[in-house]
C-alpha positions in Angstrom: 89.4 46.7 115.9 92.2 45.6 118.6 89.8 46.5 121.3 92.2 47.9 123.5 89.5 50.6 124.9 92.1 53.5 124.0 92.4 56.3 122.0 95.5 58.1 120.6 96.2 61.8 120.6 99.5 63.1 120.3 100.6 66.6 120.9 103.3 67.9 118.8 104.1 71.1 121.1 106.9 72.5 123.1 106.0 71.3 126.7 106.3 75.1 127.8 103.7 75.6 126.2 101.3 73.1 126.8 101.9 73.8 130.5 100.8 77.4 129.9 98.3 77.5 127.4 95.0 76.4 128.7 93.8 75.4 125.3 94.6 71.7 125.2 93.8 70.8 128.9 90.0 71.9 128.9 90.0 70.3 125.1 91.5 67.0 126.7 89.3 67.0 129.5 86.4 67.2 127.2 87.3 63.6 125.3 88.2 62.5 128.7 84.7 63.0 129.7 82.8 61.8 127.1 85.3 58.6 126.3 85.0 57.6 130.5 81.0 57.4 130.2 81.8 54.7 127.2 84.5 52.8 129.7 87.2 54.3 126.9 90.1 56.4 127.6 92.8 58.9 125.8 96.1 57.8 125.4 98.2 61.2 125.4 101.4 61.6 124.2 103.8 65.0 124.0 106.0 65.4 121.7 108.9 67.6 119.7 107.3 67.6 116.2 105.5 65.5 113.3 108.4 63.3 112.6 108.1 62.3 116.5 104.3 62.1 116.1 104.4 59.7 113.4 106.9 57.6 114.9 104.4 57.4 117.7 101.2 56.0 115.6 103.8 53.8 113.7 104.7 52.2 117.4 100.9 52.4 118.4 99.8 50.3 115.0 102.7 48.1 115.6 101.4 47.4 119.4 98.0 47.6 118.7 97.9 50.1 121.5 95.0 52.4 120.5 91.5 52.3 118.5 91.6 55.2 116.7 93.7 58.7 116.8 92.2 62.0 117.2 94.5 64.7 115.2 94.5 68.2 115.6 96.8 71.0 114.1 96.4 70.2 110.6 99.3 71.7 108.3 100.1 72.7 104.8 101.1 69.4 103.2 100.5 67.3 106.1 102.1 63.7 106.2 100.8 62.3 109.0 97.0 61.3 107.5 98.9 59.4 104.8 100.6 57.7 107.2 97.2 56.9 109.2 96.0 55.0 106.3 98.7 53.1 105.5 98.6 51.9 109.2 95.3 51.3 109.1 94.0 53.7 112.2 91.2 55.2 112.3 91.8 58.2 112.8 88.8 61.2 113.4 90.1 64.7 113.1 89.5 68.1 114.4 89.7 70.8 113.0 89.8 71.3 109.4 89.0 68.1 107.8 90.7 65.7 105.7 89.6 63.3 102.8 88.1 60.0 104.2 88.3 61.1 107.7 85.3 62.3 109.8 85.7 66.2 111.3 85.0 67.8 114.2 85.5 71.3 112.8 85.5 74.8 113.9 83.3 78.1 111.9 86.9 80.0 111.8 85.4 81.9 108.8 82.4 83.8 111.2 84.5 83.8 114.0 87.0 86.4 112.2 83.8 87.7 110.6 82.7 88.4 114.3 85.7 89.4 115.5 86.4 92.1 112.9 82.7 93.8 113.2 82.9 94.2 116.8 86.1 96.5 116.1 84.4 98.1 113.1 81.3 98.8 114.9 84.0 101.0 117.3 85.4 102.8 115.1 88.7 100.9 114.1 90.3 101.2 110.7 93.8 99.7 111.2 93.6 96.7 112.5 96.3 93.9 112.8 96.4 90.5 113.9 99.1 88.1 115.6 98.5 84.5 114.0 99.9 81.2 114.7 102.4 79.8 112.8 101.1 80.0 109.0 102.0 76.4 108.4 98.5 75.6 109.8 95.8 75.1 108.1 93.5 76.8 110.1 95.7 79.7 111.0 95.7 80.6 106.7 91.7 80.1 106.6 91.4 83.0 109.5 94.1 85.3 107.4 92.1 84.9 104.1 88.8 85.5 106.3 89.9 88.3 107.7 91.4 90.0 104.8 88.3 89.3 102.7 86.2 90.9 105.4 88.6 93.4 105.8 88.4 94.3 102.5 84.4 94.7 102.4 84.3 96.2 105.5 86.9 99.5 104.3 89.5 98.1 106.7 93.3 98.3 106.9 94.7 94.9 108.2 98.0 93.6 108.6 99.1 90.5 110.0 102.0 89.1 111.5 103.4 85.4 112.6 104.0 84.4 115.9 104.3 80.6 117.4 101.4 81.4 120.2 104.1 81.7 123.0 103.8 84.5 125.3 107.7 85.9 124.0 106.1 85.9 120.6 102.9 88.1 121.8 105.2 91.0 123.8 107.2 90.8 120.4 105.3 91.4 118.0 102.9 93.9 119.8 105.8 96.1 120.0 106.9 95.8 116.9 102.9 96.7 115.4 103.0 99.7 117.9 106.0 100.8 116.9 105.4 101.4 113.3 104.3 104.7 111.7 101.0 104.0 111.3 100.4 101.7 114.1 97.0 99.9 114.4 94.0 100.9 117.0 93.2 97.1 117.3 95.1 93.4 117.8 93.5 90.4 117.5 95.4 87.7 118.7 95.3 83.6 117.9 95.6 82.8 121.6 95.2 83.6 124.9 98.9 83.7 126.4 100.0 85.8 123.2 97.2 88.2 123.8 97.8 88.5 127.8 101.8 89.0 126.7 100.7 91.6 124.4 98.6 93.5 126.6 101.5 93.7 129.0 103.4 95.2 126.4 101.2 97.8 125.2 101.2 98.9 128.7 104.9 99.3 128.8 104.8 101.1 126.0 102.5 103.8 127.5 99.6 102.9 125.9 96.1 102.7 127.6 93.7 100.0 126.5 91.2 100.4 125.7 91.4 104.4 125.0 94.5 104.5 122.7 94.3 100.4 121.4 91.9 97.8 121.4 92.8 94.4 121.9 90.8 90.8 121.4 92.2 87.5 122.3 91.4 84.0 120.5 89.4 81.3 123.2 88.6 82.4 126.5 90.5 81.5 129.1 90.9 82.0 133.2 94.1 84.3 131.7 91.6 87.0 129.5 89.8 86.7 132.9 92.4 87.6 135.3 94.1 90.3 133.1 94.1 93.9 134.4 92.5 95.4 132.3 90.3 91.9 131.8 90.9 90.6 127.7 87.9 91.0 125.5 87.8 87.6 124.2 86.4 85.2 120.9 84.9 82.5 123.3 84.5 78.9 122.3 83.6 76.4 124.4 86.4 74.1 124.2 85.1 71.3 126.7 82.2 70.7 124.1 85.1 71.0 121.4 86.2 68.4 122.7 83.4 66.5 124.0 82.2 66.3 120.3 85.5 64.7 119.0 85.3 62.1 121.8 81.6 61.2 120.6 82.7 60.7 116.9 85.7 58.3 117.8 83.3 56.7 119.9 80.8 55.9 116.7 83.7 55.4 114.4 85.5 52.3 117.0 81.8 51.3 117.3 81.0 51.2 113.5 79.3 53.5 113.2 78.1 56.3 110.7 79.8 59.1 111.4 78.8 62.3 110.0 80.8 65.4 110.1 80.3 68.1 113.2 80.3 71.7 113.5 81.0 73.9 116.9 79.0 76.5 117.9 80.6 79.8 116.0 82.8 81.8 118.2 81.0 84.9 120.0 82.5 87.9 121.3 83.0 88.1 124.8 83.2 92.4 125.3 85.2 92.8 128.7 87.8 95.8 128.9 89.6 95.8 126.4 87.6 96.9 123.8 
């Protein structure tokens, strides 16, 4: 180990967006937490995409900069754990996990499970969902989940791709609403595409939640704040990341480190549903 007392976690996001999506600031603030009370702290770097993000661990390994990387955001035919190895970082990831590497991962399978019974307990039999981009891993696990479930439950879904920005949530909200057969109920992959959404189905002259129901992924201040206030899939995201921070802290340490599981996501009703 170099014993620099830092860990490595790169963002590969558009800045916009990390400035307006509260996901990764209470996540951070979680490993920040956890990592201070071991005298440790997070390295953070932003940048454009994985070709970027490598180049970063490549100049980390060749400093010795960091202990370990966290990675998040795990795609189809990811490079960049490859590229860990041959390094020689340590790497702990989370999210959905990776061969060799401990996992701090998330239940995305009951959480759509959830999700989709609290809108067919109400009655809803077309409903549709704005995902992330489909080249992450996770974002595919919640389409299969909710299709499956879907499927059992007698349900109609559709889903469509955004990129989790809020141009991508007004969008595609009035592109679902303005089909034929629109759906009752939108389930959205974050916050800022669901509060864009909701602004949109307003425009459109539709009252939530009489003529649509909508649900937004991870609570945030946002869901909060939103008139009428989002219905949201909460997961505690400070833990999230609290638990990520205490597995890099036994992996640097040598230590066992056995794979972690947050808390399913529950729904939070509010007025939207």
């Amino acid at each position: 180990m170099t014993g620099t007392s830092a860990v490595g976690l790169v963002l590969a996001r558009p800045p916009r967006l990390l400035g307006a999506e509260p996901f990764f600031m209470e996540f951070i603030a979680g490993i920040e937490e956890r990592l201070a009370e071991r005298g440790r702290s997070v390295l953070l770097h932003v940048v454009a995409d994985h070709a970027a993000e490598i180049a970063a661990y490549r100049r980390w390994a060749g400093h010795r900069l960091v202990d370990a990387v966290i990675l998040v955001n795990r795609t189809v035919d990811d490079a960049r754990p490859a590229v860990l190895r041959e390094l020689g970082l340590p790497v702990v990831v989370a999210g959905e996990p990776v061969e060799g590497a401990p996992a701090v991962r998330r239940d995305d399978v009951g959480s759509v499970r959830a999700a989709l019974t609290h809108l067919a307990g109400l009655g809803h039999r077309r409903i549709a969902r704005v995902s992330g981009p489909s080249t992450l891993v996770h974002t595919r696990v919640r389409t299969a989940a909710l299709l499956e479930a879907a499927g059992a439950a007698g349900v109609e879904a559709v889903v469509v791709e955004g990129d989790y920005s809020e141009e991508s949530g007004a969008k595609l909200t009035a592109q679902l609403l303005g089909r034929a057969e629109a759906p009752s109920a939108i389930v959205y992959d974050n916050d800022l595409m669901a509060v864009a959404g909701l602004h949109a189905a307003k425009e459109l002259g539709r009252r939530v939640p009489r003529d649509l129901s909508l649900i937004a992924w991870d609570d945030s201040s946002l869901c909060r704040l939103a008139s009428p206030a989002l219905t949201t899939m909460s997961l505690d995201v400070h833990l999230f990341g609290e638990l990520v921070a205490e597995s890099v802290v036994r992996l640097v340490e040598g230590e066992p480190v056995a794979e972690r599981w947050c808390p399913t996501e529950t729904v939070v009703p509010r007025e939207t549903t």
